[in-house]
DSSP file (Angstrom, degrees, kcal/mol; ACC not computed):
  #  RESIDUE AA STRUCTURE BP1 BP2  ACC     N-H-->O    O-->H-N    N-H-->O    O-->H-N    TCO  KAPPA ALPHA  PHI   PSI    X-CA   Y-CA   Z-CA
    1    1 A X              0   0    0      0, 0.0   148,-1.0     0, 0.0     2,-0.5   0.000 360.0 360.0 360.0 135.0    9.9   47.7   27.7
    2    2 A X  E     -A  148   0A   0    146,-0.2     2,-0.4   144,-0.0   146,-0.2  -0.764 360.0-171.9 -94.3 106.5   10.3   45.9   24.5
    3    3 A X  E     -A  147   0A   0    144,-5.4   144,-2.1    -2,-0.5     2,-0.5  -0.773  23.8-127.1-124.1 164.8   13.2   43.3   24.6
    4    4 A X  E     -A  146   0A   0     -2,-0.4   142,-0.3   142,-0.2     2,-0.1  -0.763  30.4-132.8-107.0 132.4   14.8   41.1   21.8
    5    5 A X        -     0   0    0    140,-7.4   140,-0.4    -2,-0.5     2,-0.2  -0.463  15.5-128.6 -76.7 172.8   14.9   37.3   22.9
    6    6 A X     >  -     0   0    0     -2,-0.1     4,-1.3   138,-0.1     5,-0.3  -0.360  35.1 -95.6 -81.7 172.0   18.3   35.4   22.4
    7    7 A X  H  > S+     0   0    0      1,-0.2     4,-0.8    -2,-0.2    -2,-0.1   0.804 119.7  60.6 -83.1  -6.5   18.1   32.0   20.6
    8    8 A X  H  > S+     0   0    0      1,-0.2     4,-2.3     2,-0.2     5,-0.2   0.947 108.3  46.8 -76.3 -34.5   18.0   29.8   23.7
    9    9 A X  H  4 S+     0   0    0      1,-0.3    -1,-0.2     2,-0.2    -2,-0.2   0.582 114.3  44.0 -93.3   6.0   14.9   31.5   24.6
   10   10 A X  H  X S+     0   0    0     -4,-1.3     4,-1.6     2,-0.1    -1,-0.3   0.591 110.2  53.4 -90.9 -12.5   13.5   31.3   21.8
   11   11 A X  H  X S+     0   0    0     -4,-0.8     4,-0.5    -5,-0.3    -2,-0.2   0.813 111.0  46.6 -58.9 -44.3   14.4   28.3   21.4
   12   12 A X  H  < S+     0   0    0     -4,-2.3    -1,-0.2     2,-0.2    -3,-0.2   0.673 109.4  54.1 -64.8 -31.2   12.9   27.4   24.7
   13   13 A X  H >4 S+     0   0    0     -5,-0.2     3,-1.4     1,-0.2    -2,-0.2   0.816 106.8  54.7 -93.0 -17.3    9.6   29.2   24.1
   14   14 A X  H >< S+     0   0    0     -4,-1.6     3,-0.7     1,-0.2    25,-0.4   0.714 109.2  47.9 -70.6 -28.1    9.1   27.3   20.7
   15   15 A X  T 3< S+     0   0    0     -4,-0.5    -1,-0.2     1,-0.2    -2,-0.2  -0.060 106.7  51.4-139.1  55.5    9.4   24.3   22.2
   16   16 A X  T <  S+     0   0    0     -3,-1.4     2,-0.3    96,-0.0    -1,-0.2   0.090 101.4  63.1-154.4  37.9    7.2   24.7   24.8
   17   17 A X    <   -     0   0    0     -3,-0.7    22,-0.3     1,-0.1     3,-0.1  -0.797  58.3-161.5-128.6 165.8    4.1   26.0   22.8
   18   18 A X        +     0   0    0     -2,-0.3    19,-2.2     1,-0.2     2,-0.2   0.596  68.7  74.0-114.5 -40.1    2.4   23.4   20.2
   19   19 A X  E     +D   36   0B   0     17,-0.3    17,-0.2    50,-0.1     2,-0.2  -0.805  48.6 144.3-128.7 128.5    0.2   26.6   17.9
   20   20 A X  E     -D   35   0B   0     15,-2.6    15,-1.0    13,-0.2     2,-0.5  -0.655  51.2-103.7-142.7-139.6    1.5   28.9   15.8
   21   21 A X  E     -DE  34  67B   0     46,-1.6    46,-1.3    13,-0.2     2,-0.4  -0.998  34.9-148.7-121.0 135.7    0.4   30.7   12.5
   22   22 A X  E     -DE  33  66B   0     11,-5.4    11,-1.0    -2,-0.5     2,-0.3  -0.912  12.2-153.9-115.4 118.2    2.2   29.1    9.7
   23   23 A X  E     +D   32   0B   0     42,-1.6     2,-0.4    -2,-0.4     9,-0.2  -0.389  22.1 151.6 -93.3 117.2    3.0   31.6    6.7
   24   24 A X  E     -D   31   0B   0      7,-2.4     7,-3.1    -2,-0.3     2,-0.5  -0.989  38.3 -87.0-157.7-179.6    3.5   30.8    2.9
   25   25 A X  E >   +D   30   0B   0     36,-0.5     3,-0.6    -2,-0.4     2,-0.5  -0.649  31.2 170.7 -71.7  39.0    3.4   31.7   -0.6
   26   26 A X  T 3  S-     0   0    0      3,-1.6     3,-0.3    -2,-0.5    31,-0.1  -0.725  74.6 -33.4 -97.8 121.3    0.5   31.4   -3.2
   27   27 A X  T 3  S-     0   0    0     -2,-0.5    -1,-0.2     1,-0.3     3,-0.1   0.589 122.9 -45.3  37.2  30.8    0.6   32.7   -6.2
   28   28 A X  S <  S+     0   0    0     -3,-0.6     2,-0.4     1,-0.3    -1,-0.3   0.805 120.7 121.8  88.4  25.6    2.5   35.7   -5.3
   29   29 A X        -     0   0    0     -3,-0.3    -3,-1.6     2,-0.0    -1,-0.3  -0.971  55.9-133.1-114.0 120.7   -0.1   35.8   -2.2
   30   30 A X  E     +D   25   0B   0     -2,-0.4     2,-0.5    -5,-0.2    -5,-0.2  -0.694  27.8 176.4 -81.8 126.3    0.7   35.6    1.6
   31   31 A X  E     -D   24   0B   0     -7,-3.1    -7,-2.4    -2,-0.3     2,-0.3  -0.997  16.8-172.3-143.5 161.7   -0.9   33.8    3.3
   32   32 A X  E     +D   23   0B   0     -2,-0.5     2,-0.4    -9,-0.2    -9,-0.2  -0.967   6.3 174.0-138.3 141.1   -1.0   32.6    7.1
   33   33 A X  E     -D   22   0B   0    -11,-1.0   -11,-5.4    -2,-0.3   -13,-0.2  -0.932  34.5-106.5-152.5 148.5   -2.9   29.9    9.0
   34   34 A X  E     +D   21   0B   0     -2,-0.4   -13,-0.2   -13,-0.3     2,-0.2  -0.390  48.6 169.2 -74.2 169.3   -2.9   28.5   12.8
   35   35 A X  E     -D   20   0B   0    -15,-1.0   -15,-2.6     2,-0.0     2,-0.3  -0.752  35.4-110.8 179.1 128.8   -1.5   25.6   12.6
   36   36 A X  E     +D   19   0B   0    -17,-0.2    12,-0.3    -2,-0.2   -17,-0.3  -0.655  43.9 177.2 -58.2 112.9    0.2   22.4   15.6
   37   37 A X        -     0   0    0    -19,-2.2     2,-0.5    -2,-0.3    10,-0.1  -0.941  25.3-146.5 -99.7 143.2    3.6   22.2   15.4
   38   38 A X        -     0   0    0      8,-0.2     8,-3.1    -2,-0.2     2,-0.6  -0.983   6.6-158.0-110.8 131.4    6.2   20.3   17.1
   39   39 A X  B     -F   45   0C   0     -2,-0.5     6,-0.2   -25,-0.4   -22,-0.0  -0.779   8.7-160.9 -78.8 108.5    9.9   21.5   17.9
   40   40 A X        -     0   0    0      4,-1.1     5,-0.1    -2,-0.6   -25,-0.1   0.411  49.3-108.0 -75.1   3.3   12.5   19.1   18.5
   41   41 A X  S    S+     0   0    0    -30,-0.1   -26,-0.1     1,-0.1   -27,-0.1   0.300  97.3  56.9 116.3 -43.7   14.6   21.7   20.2
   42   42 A X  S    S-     0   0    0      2,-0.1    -1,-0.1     0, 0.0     3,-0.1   0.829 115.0 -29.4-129.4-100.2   17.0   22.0   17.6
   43   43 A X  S    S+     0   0    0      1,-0.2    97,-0.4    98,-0.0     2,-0.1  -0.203 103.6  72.0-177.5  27.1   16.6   22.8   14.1
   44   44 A X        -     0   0    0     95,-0.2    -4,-1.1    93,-0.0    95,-0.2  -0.410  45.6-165.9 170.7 161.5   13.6   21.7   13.4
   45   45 A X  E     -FG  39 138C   0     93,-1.3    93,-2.6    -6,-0.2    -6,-0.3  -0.425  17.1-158.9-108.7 157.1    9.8   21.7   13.4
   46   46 A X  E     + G   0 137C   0     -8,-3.1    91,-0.3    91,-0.2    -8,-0.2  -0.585  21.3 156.0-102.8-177.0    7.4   18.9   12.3
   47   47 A X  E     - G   0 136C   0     89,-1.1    89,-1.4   -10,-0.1   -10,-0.1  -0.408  25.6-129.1 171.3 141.7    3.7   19.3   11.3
   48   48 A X        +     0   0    0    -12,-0.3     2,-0.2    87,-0.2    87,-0.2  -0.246  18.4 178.6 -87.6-178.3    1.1   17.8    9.4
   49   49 A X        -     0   0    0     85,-0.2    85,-3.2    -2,-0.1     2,-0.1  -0.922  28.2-121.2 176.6 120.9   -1.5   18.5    6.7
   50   50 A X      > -     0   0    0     -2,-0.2     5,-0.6    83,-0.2     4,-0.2  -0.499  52.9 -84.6 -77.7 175.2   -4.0   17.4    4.7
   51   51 A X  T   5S+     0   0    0     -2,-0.1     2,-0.3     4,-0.1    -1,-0.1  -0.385  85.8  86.9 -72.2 158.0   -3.7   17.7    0.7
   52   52 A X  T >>5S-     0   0    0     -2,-0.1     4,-1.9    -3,-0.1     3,-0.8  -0.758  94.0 -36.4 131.9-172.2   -4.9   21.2   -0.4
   53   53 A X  T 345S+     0   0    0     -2,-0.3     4,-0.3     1,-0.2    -1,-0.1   0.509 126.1  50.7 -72.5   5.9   -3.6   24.5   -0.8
   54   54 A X  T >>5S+     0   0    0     -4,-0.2     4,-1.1     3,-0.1     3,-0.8   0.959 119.2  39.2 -61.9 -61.6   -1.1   24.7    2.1
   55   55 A X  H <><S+     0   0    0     -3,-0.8     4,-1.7    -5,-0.6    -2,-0.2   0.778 119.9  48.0 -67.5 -43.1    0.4   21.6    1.2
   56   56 A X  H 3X S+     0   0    0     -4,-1.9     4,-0.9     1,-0.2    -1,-0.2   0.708 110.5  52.0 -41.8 -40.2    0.0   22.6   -2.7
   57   57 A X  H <> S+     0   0    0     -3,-0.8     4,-1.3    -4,-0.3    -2,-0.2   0.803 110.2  50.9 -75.9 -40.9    1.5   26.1   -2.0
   58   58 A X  H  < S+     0   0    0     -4,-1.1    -2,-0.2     1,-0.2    -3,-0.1   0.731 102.0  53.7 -72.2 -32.9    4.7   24.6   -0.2
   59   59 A X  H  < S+     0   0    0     -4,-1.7     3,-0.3     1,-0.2    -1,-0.2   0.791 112.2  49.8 -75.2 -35.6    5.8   22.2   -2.6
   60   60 A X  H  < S+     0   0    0     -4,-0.9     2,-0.2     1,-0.2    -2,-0.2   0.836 130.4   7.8 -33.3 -53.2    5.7   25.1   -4.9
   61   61 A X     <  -     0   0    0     -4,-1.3   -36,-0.5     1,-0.0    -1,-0.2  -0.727  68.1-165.2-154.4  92.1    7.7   27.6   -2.7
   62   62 A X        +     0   0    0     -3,-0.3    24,-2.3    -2,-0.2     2,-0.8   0.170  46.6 105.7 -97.8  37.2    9.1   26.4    0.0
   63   63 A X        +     0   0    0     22,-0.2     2,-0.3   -38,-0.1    22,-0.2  -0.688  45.7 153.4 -89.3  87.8   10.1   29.2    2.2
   64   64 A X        -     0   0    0     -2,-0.8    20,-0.9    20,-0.4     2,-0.4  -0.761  33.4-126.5-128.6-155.7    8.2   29.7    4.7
   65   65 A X  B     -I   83   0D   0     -2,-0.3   -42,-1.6    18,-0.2     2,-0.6  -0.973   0.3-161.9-143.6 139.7    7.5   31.0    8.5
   66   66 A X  E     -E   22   0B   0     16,-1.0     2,-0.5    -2,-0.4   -44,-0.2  -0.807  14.8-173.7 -95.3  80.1    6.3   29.9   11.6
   67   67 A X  E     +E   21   0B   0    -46,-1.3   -46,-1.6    -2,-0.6     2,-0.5  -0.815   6.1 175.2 -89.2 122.3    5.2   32.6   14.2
   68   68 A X  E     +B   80   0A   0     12,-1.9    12,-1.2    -2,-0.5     2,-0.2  -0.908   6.0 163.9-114.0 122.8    4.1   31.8   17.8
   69   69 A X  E     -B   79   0A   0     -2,-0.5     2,-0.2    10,-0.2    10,-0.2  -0.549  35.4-141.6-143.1-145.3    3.3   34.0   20.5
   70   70 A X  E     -B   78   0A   0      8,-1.7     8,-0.6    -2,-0.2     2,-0.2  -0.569  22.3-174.8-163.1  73.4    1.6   34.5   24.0
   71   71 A X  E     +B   77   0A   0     -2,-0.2     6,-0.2     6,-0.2     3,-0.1  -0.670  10.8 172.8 -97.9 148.0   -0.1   37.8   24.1
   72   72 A X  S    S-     0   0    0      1,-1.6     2,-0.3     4,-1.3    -1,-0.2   0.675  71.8 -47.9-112.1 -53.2   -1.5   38.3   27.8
   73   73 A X  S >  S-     0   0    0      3,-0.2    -1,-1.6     0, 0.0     3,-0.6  -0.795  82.3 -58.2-145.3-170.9   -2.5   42.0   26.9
   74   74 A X  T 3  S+     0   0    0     -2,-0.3     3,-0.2     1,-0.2    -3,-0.0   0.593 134.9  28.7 -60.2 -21.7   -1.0   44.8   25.2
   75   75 A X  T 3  S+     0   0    0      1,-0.2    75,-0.9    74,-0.0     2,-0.3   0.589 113.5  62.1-121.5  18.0    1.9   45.0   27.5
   76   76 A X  E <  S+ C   0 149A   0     -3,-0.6    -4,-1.3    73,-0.2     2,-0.3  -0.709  75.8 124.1 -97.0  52.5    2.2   41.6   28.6
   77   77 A X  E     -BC  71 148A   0     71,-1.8    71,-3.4    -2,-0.3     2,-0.3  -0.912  35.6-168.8-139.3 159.2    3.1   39.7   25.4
   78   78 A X  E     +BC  70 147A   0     -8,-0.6    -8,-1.7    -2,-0.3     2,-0.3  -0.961  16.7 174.9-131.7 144.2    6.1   37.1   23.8
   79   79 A X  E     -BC  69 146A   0     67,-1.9    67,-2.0    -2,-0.3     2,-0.3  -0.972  15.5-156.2-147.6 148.0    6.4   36.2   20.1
   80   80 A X  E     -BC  68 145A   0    -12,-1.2   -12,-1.9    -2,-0.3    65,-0.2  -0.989   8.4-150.1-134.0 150.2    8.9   34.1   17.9
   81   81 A X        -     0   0    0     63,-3.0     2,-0.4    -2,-0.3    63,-0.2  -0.497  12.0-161.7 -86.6 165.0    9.4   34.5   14.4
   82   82 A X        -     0   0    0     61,-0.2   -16,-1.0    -2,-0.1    61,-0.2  -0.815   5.3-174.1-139.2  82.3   10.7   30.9   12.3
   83   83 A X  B     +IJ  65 142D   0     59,-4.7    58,-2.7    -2,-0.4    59,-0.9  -0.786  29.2 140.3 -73.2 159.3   12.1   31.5    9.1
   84   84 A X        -     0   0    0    -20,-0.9     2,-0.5    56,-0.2   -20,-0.4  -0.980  56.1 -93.6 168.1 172.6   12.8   28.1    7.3
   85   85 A X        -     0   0    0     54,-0.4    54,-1.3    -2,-0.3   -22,-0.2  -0.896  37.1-154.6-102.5  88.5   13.0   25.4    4.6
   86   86 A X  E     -H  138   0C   0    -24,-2.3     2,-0.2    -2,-0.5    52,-0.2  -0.696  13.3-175.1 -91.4 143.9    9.8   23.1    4.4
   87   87 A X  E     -H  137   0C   0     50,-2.2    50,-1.6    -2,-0.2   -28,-0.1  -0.984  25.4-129.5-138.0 119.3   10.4   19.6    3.0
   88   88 A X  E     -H  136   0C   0     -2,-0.2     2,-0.3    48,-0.2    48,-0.2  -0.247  30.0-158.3 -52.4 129.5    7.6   16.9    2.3
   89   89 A X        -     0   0    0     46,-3.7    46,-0.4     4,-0.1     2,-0.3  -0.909  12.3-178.8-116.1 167.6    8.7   13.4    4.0
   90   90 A X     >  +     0   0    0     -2,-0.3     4,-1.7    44,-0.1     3,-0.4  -0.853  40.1  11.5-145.4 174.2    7.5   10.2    2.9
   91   91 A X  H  > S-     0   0    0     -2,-0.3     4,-1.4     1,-0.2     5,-0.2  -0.169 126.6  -9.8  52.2-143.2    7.8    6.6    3.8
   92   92 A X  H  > S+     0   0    0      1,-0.2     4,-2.8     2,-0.2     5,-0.7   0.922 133.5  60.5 -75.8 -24.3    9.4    5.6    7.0
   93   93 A X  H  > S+     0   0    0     -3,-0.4     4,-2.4     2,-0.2    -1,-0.2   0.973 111.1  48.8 -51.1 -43.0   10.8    9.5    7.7
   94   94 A X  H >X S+     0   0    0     -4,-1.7     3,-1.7     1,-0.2     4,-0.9   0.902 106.1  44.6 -62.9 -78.1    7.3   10.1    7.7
   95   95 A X  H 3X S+     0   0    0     -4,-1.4     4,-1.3     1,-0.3    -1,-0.2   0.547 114.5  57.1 -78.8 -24.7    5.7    7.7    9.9
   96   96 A X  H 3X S+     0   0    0     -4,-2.8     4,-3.6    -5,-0.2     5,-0.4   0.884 104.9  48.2 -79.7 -39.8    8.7    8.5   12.5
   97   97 A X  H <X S+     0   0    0     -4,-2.4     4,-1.0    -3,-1.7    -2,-0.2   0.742 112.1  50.8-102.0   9.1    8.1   11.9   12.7
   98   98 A X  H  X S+     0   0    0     -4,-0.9     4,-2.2    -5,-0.2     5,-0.4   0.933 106.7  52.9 -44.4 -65.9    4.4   11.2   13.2
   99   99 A X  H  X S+     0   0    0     -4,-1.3     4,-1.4     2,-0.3     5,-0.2   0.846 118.6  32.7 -71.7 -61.8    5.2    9.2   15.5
  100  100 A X  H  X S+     0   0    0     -4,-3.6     4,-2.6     1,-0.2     5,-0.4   0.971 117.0  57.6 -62.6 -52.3    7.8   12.3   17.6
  101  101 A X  H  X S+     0   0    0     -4,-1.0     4,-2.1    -5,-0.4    -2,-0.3   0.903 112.5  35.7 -55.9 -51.3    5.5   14.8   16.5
  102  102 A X  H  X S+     0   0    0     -4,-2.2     4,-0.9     1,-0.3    -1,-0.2   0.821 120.8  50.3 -68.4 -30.0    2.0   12.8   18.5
  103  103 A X  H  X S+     0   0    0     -4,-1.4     4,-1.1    -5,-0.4    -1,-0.3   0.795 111.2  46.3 -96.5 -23.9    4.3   11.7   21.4
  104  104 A X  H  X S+     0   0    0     -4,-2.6     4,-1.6    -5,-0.2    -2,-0.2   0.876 113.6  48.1 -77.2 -29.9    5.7   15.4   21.9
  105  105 A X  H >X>S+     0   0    0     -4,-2.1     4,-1.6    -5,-0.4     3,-1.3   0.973 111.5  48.3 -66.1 -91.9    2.4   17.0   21.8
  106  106 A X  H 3X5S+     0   0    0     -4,-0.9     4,-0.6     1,-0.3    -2,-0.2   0.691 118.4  47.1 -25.5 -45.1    0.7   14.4   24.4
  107  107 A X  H 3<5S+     0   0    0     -4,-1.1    -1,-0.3     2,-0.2    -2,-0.2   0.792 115.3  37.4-113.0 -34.8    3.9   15.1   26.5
  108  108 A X  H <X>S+     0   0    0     -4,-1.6     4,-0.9    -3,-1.3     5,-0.7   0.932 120.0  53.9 -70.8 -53.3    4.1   19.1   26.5
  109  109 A X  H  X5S+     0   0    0     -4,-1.6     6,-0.6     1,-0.2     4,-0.6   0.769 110.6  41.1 -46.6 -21.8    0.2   19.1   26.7
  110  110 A X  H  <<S+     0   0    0     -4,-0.6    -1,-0.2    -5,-0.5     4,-0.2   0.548 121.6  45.9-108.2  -4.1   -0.1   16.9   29.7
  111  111 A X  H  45S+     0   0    0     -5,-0.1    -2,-0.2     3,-0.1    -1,-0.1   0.554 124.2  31.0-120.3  28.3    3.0   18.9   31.3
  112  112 A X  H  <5S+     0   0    0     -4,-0.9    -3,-0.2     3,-0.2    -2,-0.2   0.331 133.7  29.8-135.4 -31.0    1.9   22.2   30.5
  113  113 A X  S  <<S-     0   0    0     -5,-0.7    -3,-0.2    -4,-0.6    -4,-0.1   0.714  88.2-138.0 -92.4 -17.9   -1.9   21.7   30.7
  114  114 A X        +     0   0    0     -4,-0.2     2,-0.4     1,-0.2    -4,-0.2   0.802  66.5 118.2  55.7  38.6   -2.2   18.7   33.4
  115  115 A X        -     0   0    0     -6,-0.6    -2,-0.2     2,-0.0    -1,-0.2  -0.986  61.6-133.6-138.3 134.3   -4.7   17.1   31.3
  116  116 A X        -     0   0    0     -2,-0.4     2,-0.6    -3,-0.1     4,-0.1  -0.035  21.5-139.4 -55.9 167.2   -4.7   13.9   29.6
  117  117 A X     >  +     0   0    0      1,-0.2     4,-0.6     2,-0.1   -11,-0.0  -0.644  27.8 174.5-154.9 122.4   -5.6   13.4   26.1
  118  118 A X  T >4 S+     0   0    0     -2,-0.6     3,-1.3     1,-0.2    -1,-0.2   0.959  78.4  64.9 -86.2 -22.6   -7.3   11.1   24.6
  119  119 A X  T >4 S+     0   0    0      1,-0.3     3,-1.4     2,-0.1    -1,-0.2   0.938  75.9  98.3 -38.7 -70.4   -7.5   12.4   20.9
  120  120 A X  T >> S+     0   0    0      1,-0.3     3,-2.7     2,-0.2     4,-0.8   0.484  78.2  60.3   5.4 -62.3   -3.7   12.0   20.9
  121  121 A X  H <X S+     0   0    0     -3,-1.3     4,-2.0    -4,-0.6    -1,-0.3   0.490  79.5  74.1 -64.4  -4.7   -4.4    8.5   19.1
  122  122 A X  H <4 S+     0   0    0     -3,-1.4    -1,-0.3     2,-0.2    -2,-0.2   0.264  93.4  51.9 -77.5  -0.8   -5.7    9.6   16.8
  123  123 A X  H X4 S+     0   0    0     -3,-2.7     3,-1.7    -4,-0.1    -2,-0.2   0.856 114.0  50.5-102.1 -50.2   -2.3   10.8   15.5
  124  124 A X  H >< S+     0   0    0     -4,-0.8     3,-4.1     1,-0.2     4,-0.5   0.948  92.6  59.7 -17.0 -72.6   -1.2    7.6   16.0
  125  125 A X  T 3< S+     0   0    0     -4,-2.0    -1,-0.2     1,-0.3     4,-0.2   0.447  96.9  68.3 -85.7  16.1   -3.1    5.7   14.7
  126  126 A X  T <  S+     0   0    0     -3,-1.7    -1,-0.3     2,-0.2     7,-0.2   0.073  79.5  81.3-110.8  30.8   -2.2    7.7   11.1
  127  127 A X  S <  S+     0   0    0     -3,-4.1    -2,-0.2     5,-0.1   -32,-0.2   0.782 106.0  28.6 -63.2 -35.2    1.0    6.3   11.3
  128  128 A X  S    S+     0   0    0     -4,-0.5     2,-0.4     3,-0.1    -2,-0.2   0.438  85.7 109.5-113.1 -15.1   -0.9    3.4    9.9
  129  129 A X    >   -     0   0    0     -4,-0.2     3,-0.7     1,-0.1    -3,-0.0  -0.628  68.1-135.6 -70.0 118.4   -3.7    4.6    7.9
  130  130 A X  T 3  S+     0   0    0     -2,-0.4     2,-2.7     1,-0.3    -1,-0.1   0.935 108.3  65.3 -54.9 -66.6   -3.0    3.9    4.1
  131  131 A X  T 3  S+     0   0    0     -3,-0.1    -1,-0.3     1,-0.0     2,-0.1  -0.241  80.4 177.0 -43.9  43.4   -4.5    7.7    4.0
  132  132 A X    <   -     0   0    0     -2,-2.7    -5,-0.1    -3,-0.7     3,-0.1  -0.253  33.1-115.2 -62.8 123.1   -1.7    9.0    5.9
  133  133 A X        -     0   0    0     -7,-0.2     2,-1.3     1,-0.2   -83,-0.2   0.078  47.7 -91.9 -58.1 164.6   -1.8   13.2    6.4
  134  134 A X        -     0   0    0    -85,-3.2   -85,-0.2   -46,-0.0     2,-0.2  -0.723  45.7-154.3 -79.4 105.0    1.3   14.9    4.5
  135  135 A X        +     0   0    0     -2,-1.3   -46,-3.7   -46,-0.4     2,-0.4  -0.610  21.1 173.6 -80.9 149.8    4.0   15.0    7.3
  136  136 A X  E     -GH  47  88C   0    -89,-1.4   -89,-1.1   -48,-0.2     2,-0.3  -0.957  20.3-151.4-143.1 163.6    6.4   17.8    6.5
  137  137 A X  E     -GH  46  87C   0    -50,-1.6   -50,-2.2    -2,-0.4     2,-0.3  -0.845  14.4-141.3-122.4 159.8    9.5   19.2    8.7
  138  138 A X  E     -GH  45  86C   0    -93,-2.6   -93,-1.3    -2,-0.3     2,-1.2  -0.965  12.3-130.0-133.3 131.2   10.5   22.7    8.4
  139  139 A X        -     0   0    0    -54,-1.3   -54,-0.4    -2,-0.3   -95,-0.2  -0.550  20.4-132.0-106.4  91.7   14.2   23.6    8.5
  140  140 A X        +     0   0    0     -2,-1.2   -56,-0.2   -97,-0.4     3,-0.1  -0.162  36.9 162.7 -59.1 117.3   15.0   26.6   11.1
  141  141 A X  S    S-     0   0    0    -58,-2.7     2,-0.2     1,-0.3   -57,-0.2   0.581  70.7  -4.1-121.6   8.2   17.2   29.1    9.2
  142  142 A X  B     -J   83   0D   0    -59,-0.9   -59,-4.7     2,-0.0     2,-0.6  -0.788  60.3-171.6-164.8 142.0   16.8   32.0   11.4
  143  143 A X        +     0   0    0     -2,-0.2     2,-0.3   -61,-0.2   -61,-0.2  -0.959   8.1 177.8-139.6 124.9   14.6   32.5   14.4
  144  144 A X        -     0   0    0     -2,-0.6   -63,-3.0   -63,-0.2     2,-0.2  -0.719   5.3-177.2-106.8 167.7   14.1   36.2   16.2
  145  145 A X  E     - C   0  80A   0   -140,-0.4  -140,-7.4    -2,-0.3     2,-0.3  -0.938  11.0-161.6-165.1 148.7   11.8   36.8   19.2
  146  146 A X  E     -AC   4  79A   0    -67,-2.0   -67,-1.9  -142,-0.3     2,-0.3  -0.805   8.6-157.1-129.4 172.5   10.9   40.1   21.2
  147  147 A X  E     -AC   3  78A   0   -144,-2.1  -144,-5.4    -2,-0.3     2,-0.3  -0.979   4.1-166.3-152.5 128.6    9.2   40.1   24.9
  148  148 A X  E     +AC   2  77A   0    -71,-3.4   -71,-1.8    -2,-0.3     2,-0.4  -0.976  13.2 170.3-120.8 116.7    7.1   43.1   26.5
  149  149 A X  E       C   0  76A   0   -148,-1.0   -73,-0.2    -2,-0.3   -74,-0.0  -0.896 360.0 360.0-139.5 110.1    6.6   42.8   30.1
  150  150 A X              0   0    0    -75,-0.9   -74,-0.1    -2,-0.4    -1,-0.1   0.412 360.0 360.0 -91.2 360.0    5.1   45.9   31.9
């Protein structure tokens, strides 16, 4: 049976996955690509980037969406859909929500995986790097989700 989630539990299942596929707009082209996100919970998701044609694409047309899901097999599966606002930050808005985005990742990964991580600092430590990735948030304006569990 195929069931439609409510928003807490999608709410819940977004922000307690890190990978999803992130969906935009080029040149009148769709396109979608995995991509680390974090979810504050709330109303909205962080995520970094280098320059190039995601980042290129967004600032152009910034609607896009964020899909995550959990397939176990074909009747075993959860997915949630993100529609939303992405907005470039800069300065200290950036470097802070580096700074949530590395420490939320490190903290769902080590309480969802057990596993330590040492990479994690490397996110850090481009809080501080003059060559700082493009931090962006994305602005939940609707989120659906379905569940199949045989």
């Amino acid at each position: 049976m195929i069931r439609s989630l409510n928003q807490k539990e999608c709410s819940n299942f977004l922000a307690n996955n890190y990978i999803g596929h992130l969906a935009y707009i080029y040149k009148g082209n769709p396109y979608v690509v995995p991509s680390t996100y974090f979810f504050d919970g709330k109303n909205t998701i962080i995520g970094y980037s280098t320059e190039g044609h995601k980042t290129m694409a967004m600032r152009k047309n910034n609607k896009v969406s964020l899909e995550v899901s959990e397939i176990t097999n074909v009747n075993n599966w959860i997915s949630v859909l993100v529609h939303g606002i992405f907005e470039e930050l800069s300065g200290s808005d950036a470097k802070g929500s580096l700074h949530e985005f590395s420490a939320g990742i490190k903290d769902l990964i080590l309480r969802k995986e057990e596993r330590n991580l040492h990479f994690i600092s490397e996110f850090s430590s481009k809080i501080y790097d003059e060559n700082m990735p493009v931090v962006f948030k994305i602005t939940v304006n609707e989120m659906t989700g379905r569940e199949r569990q045989m």
